[in-house]
C-alpha positions as CSV (number, residue, x, y, z in Angstrom):
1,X,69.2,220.4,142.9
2,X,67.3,217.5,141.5
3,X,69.8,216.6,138.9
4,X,72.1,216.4,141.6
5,X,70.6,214.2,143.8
6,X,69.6,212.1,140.8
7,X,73.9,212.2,140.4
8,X,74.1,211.2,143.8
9,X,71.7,208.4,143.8
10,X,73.3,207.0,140.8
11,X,76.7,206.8,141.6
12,X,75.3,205.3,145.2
13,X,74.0,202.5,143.5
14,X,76.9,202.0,141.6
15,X,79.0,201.7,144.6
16,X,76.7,199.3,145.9
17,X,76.8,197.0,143.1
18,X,80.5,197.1,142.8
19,X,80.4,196.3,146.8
20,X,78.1,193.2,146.2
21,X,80.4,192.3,143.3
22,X,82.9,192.6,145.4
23,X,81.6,190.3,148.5
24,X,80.6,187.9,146.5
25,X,83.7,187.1,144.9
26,X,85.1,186.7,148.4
27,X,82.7,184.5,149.4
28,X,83.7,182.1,146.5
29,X,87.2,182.5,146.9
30,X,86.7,181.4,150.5
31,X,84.5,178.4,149.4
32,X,86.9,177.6,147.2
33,X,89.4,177.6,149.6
34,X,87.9,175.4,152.4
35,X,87.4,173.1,149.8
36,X,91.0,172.2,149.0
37,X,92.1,172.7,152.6
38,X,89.0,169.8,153.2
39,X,90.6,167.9,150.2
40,X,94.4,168.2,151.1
41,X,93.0,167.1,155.3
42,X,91.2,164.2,153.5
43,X,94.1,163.2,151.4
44,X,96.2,163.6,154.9
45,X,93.9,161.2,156.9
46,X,94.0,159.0,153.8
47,X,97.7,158.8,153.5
48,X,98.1,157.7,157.4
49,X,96.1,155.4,157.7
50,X,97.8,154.0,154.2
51,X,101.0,154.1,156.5
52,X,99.5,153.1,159.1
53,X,98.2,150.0,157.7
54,X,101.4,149.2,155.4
55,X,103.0,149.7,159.3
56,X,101.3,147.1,160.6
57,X,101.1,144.4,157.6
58,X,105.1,145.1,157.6
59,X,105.3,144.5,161.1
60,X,103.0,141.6,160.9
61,X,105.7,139.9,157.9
62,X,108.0,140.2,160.1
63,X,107.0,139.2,163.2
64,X,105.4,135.9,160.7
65,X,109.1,135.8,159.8
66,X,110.9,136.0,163.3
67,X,108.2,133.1,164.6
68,X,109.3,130.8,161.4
69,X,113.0,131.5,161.8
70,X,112.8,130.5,165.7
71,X,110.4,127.8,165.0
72,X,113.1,126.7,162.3
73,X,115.9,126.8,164.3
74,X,114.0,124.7,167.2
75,X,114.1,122.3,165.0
76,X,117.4,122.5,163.9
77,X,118.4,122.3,167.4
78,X,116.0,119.2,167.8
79,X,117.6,117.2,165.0
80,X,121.1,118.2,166.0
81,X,120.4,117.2,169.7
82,X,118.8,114.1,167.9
83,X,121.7,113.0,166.1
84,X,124.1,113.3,168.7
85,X,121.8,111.1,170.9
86,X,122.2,107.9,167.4
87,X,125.5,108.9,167.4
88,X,126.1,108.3,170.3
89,X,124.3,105.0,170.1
90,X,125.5,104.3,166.7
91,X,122.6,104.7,164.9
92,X,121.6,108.1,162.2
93,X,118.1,108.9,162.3
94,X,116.8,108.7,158.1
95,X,116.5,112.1,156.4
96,X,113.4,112.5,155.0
97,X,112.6,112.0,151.8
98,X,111.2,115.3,149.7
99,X,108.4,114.3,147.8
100,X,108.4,113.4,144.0
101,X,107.9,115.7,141.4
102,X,105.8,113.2,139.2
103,X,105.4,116.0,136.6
104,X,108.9,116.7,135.7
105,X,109.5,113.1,136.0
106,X,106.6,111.7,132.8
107,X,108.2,114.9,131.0
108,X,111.5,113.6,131.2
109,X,110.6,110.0,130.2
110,X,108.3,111.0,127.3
111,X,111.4,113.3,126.2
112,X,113.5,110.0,126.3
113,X,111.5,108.1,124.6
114,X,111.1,110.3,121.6
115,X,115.0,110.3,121.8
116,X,115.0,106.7,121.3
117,X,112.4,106.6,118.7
118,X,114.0,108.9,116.7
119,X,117.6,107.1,117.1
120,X,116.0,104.0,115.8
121,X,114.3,105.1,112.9
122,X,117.3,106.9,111.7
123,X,119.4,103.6,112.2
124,X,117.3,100.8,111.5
125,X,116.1,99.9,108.2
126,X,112.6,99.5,107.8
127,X,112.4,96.0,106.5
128,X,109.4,95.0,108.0
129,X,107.6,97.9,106.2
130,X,108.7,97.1,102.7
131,X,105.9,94.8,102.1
132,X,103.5,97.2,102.8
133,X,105.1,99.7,100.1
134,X,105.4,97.8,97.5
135,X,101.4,97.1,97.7
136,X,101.0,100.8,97.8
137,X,103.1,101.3,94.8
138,X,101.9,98.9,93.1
139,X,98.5,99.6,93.1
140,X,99.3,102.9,92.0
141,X,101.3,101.8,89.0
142,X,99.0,98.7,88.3
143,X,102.5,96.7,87.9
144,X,104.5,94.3,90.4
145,X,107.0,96.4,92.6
146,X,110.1,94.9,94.4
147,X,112.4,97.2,96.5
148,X,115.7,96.5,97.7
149,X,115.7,99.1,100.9
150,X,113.9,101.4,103.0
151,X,115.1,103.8,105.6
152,X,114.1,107.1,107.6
153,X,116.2,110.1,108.2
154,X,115.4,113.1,110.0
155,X,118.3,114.7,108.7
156,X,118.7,116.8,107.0
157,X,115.1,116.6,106.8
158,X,112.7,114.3,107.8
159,X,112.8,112.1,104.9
160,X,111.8,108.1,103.5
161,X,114.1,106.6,100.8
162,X,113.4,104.0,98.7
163,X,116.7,102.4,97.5
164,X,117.0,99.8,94.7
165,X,113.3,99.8,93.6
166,X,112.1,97.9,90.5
167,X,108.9,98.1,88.5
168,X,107.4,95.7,86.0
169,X,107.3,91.9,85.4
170,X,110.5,91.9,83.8
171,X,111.9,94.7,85.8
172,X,112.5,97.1,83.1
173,X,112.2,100.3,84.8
174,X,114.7,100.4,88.0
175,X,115.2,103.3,90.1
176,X,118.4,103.5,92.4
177,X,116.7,106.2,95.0
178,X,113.6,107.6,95.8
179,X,113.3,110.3,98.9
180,X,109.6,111.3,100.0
181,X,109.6,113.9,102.5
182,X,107.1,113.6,104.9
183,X,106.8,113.3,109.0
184,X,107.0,110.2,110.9
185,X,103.3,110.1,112.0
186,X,103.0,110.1,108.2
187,X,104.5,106.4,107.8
188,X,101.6,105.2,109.5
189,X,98.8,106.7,107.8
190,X,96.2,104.7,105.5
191,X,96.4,107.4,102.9
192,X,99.8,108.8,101.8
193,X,99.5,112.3,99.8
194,X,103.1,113.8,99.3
195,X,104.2,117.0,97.6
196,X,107.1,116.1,96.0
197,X,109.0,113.0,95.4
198,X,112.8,113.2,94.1
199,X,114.2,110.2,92.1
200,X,117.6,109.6,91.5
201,X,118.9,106.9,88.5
202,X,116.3,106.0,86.7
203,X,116.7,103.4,83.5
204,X,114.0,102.5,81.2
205,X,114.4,100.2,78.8
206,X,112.9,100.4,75.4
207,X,109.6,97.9,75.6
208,X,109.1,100.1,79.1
209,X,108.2,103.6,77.8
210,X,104.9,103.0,76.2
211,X,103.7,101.6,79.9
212,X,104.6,104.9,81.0
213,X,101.3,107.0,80.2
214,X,99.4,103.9,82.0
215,X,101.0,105.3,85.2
216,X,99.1,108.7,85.3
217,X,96.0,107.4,84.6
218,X,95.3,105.6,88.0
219,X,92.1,103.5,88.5
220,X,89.7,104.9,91.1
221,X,90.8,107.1,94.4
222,X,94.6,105.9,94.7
223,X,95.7,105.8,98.2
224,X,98.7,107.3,96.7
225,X,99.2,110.7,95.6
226,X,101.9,112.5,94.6
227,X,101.6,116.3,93.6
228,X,105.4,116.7,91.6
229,X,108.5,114.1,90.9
230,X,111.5,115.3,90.3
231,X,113.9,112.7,88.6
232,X,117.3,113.2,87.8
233,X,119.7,111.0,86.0
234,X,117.1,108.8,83.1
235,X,118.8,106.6,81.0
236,X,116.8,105.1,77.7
237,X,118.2,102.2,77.0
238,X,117.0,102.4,72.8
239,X,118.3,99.8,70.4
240,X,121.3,100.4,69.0
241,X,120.5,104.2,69.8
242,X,122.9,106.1,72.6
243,X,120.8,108.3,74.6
244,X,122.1,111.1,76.6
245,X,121.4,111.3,80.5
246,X,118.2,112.9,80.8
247,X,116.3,114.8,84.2
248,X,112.5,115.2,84.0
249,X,109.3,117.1,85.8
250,X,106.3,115.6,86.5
251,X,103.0,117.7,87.7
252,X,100.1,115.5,88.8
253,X,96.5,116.8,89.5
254,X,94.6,116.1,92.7
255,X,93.0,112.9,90.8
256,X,96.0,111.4,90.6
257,X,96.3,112.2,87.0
258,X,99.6,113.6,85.0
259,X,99.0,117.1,84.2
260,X,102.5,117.9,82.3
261,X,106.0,116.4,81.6
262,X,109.2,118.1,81.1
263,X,112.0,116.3,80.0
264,X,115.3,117.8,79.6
265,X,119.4,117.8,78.8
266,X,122.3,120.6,78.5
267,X,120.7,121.4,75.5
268,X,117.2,120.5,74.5
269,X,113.9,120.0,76.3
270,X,110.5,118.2,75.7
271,X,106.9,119.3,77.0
272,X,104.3,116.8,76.8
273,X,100.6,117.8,78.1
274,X,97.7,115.5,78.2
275,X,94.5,117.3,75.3
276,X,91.9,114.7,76.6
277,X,91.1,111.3,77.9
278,X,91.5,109.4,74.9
279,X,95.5,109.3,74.7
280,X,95.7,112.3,72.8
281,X,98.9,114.7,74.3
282,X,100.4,117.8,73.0
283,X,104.5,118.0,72.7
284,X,106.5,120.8,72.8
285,X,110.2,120.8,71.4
286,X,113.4,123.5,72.0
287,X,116.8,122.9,71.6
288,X,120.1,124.8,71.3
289,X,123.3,123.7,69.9
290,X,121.3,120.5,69.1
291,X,122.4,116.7,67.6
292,X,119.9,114.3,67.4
293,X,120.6,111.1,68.9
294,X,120.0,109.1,65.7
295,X,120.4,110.0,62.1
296,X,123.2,112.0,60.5
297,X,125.6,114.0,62.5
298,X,124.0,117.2,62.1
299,X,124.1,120.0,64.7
300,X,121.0,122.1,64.8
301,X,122.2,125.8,66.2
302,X,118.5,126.3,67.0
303,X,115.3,123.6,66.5
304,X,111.8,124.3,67.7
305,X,108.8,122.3,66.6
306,X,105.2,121.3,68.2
307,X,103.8,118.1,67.8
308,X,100.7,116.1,69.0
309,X,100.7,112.7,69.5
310,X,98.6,109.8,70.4
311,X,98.8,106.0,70.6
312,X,99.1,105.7,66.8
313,X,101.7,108.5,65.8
314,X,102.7,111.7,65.8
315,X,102.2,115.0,63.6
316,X,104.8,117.8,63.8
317,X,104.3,120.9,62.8
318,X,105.7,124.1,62.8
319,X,109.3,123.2,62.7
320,X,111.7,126.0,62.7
321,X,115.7,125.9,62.7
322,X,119.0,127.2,62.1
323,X,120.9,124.7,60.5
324,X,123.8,125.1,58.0
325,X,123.7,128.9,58.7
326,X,120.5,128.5,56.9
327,X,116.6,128.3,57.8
328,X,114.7,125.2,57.6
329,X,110.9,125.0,58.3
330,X,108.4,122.1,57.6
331,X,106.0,119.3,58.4
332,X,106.5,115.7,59.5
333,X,103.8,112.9,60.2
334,X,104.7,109.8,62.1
335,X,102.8,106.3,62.5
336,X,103.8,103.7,64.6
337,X,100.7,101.9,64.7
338,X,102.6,98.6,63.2
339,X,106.2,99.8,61.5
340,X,107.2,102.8,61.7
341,X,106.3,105.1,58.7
342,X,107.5,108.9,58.2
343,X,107.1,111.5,55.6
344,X,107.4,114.9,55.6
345,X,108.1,118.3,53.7
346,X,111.3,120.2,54.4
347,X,113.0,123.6,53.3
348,X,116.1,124.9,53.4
349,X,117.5,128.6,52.7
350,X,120.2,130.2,52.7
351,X,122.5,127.3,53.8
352,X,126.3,126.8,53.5
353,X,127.1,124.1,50.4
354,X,130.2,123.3,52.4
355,X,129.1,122.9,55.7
356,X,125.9,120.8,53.9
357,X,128.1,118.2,52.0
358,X,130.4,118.4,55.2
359,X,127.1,116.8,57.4
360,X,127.4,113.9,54.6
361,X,130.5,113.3,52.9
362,X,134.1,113.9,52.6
363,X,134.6,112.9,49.7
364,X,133.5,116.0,47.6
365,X,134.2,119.8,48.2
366,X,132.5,122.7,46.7
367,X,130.7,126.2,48.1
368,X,127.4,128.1,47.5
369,X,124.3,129.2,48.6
370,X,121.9,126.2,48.9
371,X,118.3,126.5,48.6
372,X,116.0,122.9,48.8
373,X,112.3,122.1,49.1
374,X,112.5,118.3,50.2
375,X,109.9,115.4,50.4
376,X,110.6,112.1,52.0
377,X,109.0,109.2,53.0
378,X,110.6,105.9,55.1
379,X,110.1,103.5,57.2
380,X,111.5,100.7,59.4
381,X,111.7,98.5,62.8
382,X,114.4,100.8,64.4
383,X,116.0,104.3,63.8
384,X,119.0,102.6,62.2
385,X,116.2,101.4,59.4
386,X,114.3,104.4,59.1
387,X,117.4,106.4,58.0
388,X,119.0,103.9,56.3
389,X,117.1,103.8,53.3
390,X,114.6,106.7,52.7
391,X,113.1,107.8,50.0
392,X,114.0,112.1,49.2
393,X,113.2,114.1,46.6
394,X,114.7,117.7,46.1
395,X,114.1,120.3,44.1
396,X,117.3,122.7,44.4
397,X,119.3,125.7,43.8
398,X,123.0,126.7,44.3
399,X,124.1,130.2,44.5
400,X,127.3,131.8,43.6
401,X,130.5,129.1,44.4
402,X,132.7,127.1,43.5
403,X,132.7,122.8,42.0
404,X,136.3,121.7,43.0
405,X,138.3,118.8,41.5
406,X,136.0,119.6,38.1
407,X,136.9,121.9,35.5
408,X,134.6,121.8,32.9
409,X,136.3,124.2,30.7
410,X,139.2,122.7,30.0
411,X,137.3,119.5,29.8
412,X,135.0,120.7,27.0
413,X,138.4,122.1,25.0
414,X,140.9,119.0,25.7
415,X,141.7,116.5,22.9
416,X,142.7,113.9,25.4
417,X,141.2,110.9,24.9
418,X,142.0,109.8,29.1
419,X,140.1,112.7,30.0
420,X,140.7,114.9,32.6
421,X,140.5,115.1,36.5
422,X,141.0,117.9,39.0
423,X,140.8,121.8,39.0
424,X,137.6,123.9,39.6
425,X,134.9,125.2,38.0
426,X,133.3,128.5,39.2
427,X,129.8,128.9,39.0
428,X,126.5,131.3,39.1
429,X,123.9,129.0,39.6
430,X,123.2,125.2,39.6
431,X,119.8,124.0,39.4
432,X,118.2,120.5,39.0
433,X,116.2,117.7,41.0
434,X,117.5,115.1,43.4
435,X,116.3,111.8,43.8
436,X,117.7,109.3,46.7
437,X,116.4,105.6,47.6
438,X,118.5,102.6,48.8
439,X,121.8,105.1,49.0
440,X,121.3,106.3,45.5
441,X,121.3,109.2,44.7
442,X,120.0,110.1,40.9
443,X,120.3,114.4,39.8
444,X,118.0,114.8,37.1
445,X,117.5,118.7,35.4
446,X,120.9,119.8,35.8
447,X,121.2,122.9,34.9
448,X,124.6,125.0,35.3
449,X,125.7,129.1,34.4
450,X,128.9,130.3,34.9
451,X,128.9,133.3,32.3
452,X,130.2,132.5,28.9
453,X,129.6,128.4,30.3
454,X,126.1,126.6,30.6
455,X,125.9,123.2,31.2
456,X,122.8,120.8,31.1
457,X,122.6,117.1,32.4
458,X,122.2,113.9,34.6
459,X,124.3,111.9,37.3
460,X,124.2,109.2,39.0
461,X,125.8,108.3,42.8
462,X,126.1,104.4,43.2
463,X,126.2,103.1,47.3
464,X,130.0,103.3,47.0
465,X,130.3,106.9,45.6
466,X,131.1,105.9,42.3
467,X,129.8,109.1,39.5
468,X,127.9,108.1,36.4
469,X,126.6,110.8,33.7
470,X,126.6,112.9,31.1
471,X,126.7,116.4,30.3
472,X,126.3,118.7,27.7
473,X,128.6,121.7,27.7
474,X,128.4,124.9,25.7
475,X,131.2,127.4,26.0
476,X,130.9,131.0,24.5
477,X,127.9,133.7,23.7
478,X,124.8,133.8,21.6
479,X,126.8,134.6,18.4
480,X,130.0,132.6,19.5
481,X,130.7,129.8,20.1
482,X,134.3,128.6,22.0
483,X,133.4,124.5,22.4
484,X,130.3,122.9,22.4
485,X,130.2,118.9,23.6
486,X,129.4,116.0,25.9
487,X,131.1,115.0,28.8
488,X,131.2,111.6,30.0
489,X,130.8,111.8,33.9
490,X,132.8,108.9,35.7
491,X,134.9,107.9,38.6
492,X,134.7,108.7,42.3
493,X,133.1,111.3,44.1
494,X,136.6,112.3,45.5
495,X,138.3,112.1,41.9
496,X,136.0,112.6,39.1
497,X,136.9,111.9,35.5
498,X,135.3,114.2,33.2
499,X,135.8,112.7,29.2
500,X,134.6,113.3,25.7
């Protein structure tokens, strides 16, 4: 029985719990109900008088509205009643004026005058301000400056040109065009700094290009600066020289100083770059498919050299080419403190013999390998000068070809006491020295195998062509001999006259 009841009691108390459990949930589900219906009443009472008030401020517009459109037509009514009553008296009443809109007004006007501003300055020339220019170049340049014609355009850009500008005492640098881009708040300034300036046609003449490393080396703050020129179209006018049309670079630094030239054709270009104060500069030389402008007709295929020059001269070195179909390298040093004075060292290897005599005469034929080591030394007033009479001396080797319109074989075995001209003499090797000065040309060492025929010997080239020497011939082997003799060298490089 106790167990029992102790059974009883337990599952009483269990019952109890769950009913608690149970009661208490309700009671939060019913909070948690009257809490949203309080919410969604809230939200109601919210919302209407929302309405309510939206109600009234849209009934309040519109009433506002009504009274203005009645008060409106009143007046309407008024002014019509009004201008019957003139009209009958023949009189209108004055519609009133709207008042100004001052704003719009200065906006408009400022607009129109910046119209007309622009119009003029892309119409007028600015005479007046070519005064003023010419200081400002001039100071620059540190030479007199005239100028022929200055105008603004704003298009296609907003640009100054310069037209018919001239530079120096005796005008010896003239410049057809020169465009600055800049703004037009810019012409007025006290200090003009420009980015780029383009030039178009400029001539030089010969006494002028020294002058020109003066101009990058400006004294003091120049109120002028430029930061790149660009000209096209440079014409050297050189004594008895023609130059080709060239177009050049110029880089300035924010002193006002030249930092690097670069002067160019189809088919070579110059680098110049200032070492130091002291008119020192470094030169850089490429060309393809090259003839100088002076000196013999020769095309370089390739050229390349550096050089470094200062107010005295010039030393190039590392000169490397394809010329002939061969290589040539070397060394040159020029002074032009007083004359002009060159010598150098030059080699060539591997070149064609006919395209070589090709470069200087016509009047003799032959092929072969050509090797030279050359020295030379000249001097002159102009270019014509310098390469008019230098001084060269060649040591030399031919390879493998041909000596036409000489046969020394049939030379060395002829009885004929005219000699013999014409024919060819085939060859392994030709050796010897070369000496030239004042158009002479004197072969010294002459040393020729052609197999079973050596020859040794000297000649002589007069100004006008004209051969002079003598050679002795040996025809045959170490333990025969075919014809041994001398030949008499004479007649004209195109028509030689070989005789015993």
């Amino acid at each position: 029985r106790a167990e029992q009841k102790a059974i009883t009691e337990k599952r009483a108390r269990a019952a109890a719990e769950d009913r608690a459990k149970q009661e208490a949930v309700a009671r939060v589900m019913q909070e948690h109900q009257m809490r949203q219906n309080a919410e969604k009443e809230i939200q109601a009472k919210v919302a209407a008088e929302i309405a309510l008030r939206a109600q009234a401020e849209f009934d309040s517009e519109v009433k506002a509205r009504a009274e203005a459109q009645q008060r409106a037509d009143a007046v309407a009514a008024q002014r019509y009643l009004e201008d019957e009553h003139a009209a009958a008296r023949g009189q209108r009443l004055a519609t009133p004026r709207r008042p100004a809109r001052w704003g719009g007004l200065l906006a408009v006007g400022a607009l129109l005058i910046v119209i007309a501003a622009v119009t003029i300055l892309q119409v007028m020339p600015l005479t007046g301000y070519i005064p003023a220019v010419e200081r400002l170049i001039a100071e620059r340049v540190q030479e007199p400056v005239g100028i022929g014609g200055l105008r603004y355009t704003l298009f296609p850009s907003p640009q100054l040109k310069i037209e018919r500008m001239s530079i120096g005492a005796g005008h010896d640098v003239r410049i057809e065009n020169a465009i600055v881009t800049l703004s037009p708040f810019a012409l007025f300034g006290e200090k003009k700094e420009f980015d780029e300036i383009e030039v178009t046609g400029l001539s030089l003449d010969q006494d002028a290009i020294a002058r020109l490393a003066a101009w990058g080396q400006p004294a003091g703050t120049p109120r002028l600066k430029v930061r790149r020129i660009t000209i096209n179209g440079i014409k050297l006018a050189v004594s008895k020289v023609e130059m080709p049309s060239l177009d050049a670079v110029v880089t300035l630094g924010t002193d006002g100083a030249w930092q690097k030239l670069t002067v160019r054709d189809l088919k070579a270009s110059l680098e110049l770059t200032p070492l130091n104060e002291n008119g020192e500069y470094r030169a850089v030389f490429a060309a393809h498919a090259w003839q100088a402008p002076v000196g013999p007709k020769i095309e370089f295929s390739e050229l390349a050299a550096n050089a470094t020059l200062n107010r005295e001269g010039a030393t190039i070195t590392g000169i490397q080419g394809q010329v002939f179909g061969g290589t040539l390298t070397g060394a040159v040093t020029i002074n032009w403190k007083n004359t002009v004075l060159a010598d150098g060292d030059l080699t060539l290897k591997g070149a064609d013999l006919t395209s070589v005599l090709a470069g200087f005469t016509r009047d003799f034929i032959a092929s072969g390998v050509l090797d030279a080591k050359m020295k030379f030394s000249t001097q002159g007033q102009t270019a014509d000068e310098l390469f008019a009479v230098p001084r060269v001396t060649t040591a030399f080797t031919l390879q493998k070809g041909t000596l036409n319109n000489i046969d020394l074989v049939r030379a060395i075995q002829s009885t004929s006491r005219g000699g013999l001209r014409g024919g060819k003499t085939p060859y392994t090797e030709i050796s010897g020295d070369a000496q030239s000065s004042g158009n002479r040309i004197a072969y010294r060492n002459l040393k020729l195998a052609a197999g079973p025929l050596s020859a040794t010997g000297v000649l002589d080239v007069s100004p006008g062509a004209e051969l002079a020497g003598r050679l002795n011939v040996q025809l045959g082997t170490q333990s025969i001999t075919i014809a041994r003799g001398a030949l008499n060298v004479s007649g004209g490089m195109k028509d030689p006259l070989l005789s015993q």
